[in-house]
N, C-alpha and C positions, 0 to 999 in steps of 0.2 A: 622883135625876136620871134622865129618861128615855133612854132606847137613842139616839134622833135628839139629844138637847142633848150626851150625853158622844161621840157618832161626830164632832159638830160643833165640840166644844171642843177633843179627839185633832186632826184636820180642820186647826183652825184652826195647830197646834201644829207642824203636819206643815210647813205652807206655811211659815209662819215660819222655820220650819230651812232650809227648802230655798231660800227667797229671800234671807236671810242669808248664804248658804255663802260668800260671796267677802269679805264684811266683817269674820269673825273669825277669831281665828290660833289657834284649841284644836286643831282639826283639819283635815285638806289638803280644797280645797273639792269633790273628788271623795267623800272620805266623807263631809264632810254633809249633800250632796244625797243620797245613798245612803239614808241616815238617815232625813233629812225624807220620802222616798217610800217607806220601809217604814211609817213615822209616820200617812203619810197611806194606805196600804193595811192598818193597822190601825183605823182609824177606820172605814174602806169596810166591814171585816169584821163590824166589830161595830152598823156602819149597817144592815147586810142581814140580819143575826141566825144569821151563824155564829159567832159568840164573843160571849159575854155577862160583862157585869160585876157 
């Protein structure tokens, strides 16, 4: 898998969490926005080719 489809899969996963946060009860919707925008500043990092997988 290339750097842009695994930044964009991360990406995708990130959004998800963090547009989800108010419809599930695992945890308060302050930490899974939290989450979901480390989620999606993992993906940015490794979109730009400071971290590589």
């Amino acid at each position: 898998m290339n750097r842009n489809l695994s930044a964009f899969v991360i990406g995708l996963v990130g959004a998800a969490m963090t547009l989800f946060a108010y419809s599930q009860t695992l945890v308060s919707p302050n930490q899974s926005i939290a989450i979901g925008l480390l989620v999606l500043m993992f993906g940015l990092l490794i979109k730009e080719g400071f971290i590589s997988l």
